[in-house]
N, C-alpha and C positions, 0 to 999 in steps of 0.2 A: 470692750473691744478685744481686751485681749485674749478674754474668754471662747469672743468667738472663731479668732485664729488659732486658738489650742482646738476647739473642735473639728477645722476642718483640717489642720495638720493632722490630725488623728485618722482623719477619716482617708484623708490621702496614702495614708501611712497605711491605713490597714486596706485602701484598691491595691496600692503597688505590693503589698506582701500576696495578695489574691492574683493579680496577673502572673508576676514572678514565678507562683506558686506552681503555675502549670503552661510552661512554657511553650509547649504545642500546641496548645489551642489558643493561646495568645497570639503566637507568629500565625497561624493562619487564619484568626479573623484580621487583623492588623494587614494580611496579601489580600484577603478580600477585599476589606474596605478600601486599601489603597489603589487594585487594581480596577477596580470599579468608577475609585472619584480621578483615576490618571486619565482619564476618557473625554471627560467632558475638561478637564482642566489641560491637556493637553491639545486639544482640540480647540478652546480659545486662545492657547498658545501660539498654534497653527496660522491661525485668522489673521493676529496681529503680525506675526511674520510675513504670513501671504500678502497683505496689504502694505507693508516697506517695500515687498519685494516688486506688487505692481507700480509702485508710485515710481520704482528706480525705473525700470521696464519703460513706462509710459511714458515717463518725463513728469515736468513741473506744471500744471495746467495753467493757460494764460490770457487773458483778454487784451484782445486788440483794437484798438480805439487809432481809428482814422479820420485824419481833417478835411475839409474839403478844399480843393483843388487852388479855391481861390484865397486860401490862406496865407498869410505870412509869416515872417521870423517870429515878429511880435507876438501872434498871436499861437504860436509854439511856446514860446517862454509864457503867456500867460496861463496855457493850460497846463505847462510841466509845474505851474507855479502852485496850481490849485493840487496835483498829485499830490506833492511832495507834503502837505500838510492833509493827507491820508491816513488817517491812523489804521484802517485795515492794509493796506498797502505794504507789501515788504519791500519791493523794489521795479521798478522800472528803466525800460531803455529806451531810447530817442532813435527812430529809425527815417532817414531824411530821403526825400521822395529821390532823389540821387543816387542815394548809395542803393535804395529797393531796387530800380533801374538798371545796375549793374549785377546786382547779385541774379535778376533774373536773365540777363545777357548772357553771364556764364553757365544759367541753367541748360542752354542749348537754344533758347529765344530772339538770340541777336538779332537774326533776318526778320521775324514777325516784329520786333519794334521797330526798325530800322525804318520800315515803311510808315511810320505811325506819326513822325516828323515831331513835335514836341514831347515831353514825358507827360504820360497820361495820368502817372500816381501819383497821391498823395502824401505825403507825411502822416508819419504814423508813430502811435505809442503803443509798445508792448508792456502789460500789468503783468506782475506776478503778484496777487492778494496773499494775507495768510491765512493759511487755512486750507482745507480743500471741501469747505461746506458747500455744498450747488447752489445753496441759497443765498450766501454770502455773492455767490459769481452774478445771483439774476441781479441782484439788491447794487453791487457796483455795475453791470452795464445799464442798468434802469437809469442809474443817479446822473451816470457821466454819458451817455446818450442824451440828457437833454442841455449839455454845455456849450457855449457859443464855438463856432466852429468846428464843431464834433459832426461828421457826416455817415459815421457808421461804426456800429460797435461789434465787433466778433466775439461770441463766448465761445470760447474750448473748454465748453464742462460737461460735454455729453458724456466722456467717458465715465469723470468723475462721478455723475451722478448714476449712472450704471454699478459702477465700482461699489459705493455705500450702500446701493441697494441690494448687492451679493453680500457685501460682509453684513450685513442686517440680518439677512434671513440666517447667512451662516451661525450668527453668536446666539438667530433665535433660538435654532435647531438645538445648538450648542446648551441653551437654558433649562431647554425642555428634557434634553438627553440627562442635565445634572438633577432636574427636578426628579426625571424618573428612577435615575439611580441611587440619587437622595432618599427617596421613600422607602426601594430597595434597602439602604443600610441602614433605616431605621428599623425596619422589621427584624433586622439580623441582630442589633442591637436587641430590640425586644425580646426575642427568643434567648440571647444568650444570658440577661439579668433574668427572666422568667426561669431558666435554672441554675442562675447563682442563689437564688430564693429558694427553690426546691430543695437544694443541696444544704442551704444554712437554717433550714424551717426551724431543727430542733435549738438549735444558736438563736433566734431570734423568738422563740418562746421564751428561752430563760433568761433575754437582758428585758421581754420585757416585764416578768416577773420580778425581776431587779430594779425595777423600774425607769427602766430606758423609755424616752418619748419616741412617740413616731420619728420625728427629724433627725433623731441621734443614727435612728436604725437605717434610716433612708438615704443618711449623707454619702455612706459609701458607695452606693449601690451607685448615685449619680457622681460621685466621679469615676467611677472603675467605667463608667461607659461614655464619660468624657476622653478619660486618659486613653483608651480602648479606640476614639475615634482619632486624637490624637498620633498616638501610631501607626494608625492607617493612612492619616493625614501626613506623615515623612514616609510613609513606603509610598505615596502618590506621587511625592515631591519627587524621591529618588529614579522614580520611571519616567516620570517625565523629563529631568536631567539626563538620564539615559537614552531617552529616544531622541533628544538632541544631540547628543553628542555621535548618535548613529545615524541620522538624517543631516546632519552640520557637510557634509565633504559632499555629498550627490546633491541637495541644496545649492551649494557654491559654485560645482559647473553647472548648474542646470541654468544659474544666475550669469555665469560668463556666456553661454550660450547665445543670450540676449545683450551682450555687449555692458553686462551689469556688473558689481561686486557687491556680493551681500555675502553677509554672514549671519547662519541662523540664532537667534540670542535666543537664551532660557529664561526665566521667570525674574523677577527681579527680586527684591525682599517683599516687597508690597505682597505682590499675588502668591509668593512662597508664602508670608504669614495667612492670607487671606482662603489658602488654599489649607492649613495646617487647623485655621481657625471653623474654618468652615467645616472640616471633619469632627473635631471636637464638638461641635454645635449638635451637628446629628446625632454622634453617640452617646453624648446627656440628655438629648431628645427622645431616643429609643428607652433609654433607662429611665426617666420621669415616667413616660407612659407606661414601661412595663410595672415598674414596684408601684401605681398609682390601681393598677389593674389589679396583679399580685400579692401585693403584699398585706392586705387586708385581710388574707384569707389565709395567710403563713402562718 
């Protein structure tokens, strides 16, 4: 074991004296690859902002479950009785055919009830589920649609299920945008270890005359295009951090605007590693394939 931490220390040791070595051409594949995976990583950054920012916008989506007319107390307390041991359920409120009555009196309604002589509505429960899955919303008006004294269920999830179905396509697009960039910086990767091979041909004749195995001579190559994605993968981070911090203030009124407060947030550590991890991935990708193509023939 320890053995084979000394080999890849070594090997590590001799990518960074190779990157180091030639420091312009490391800084700009490191802008390429970064500005390339800020695209698509930036871009599902977007999505999940955009979608705080509608949920603030729209409101809290909700189901309304109304009794019927010939209802009582009792049987108010017994359906608030069955809510409350909801486990999808975050919270509900008690809306009583009285006070409906007056809230729409002050909508400008007076006269049209006035003539109407007893109150015609019902008592009523407003759901807030958690979640904002649409399926969740059919699955609770299904369940509690068929409870005694339930006379009518309202879903408010048109929006929401409109909403999923934009950020869906959006993060597809967003896949496909990283997929195609991804292939992009594996080829870049390839080219660039296809002539660190070029460059070291006569260096890797005589370790293997010395008797160096394949994997001695291969280990660097795959990290120099690890490490290579790596720093692409923190110039990605850094643009994206940057273009938050320049779209944060137009962001914030465009949110007051809408009677909202949001604030646009950046990545968190998760999608920072995931995003740092993810570039490294392709540049050892690029470099397996290339010294697997190449270096046979070194």
């Amino acid at each position: 074991m320890s053995n084979w931490f000394y080999l890849h220390a070594r090997a590590i040791a001799h990518a960074l004296r190779r990157l180091f070595g030639q420091p312009v051409g490391t800084l700009l594949s490191a802008l390429v690859v970064g500005i390339a995976l800020s695209l698509p990583g930036g871009g599902y950054l977007l999505l999940d902002n955009l979608a705080s920012l509608a949920r603030g916008v729209s409101g809290t989506p909700e189901i309304s479950v109304f009794l019927d007319t010939q209802a009582q107390k009792a049987d108010a307390d017994a359906l608030e009785a069955r809510l409350k041991a909801l486990p999808q359920l975050a919270s509900y409120r008690f809306v009583a055919r009285d006070e409906a009555l007056k809230q729409l009196a002050a909508s400008g309604l007076g006269d049209v009830l006035g003539g109407l002589g007893d109150n015609p509505l019902p008592d009523a429960f407003v759901l807030t589920p958690r979640g904002e899955d649409p399926e969740l919303f059919e699955r609770m008006a299904a369940d509690i649609g068929t409870w005694p004294r339930v006379a009518h269920v309202q879903l408010d999830s048109a929006w929401v299920a409109r909403l999923h179905a934009l950020l869906e396509l959006g993060r597809l697009a967003v896949l496909m945008l990283a997929g195609l960039l991804g292939f992009a910086l594996v080829i870049v990767t390839f080219n660039t270890i296809r002539l660190q091979i070029l460059t070291q041909r006569q260096e890797i004749e005589v370790s293997r005359l010395l008797g160096a195995t394949d994997p001695f001579i291969r280990r660097p190559f795959y990290w120099f295009g690890g490490l290579q994605g790596a720093l692409g993968g923190l110039v990605a981070l850094g643009t994206v951090w940057a273009g938050v911090q320049a779209l944060g203030q137009p962001v914030a009124r465009l949110a007051e605007t809408y009677g909202a407060v949001f604030v646009l947030g950046g990545p968190d550590w998760r999608a920072s590693a995931a995003i740092v991890a993810f570039a490294a991935f392709l540049g050892w990708l690029g470099a397996v394939i290339s010294v697997r193509r190449h270096l046979a023939g070194a």
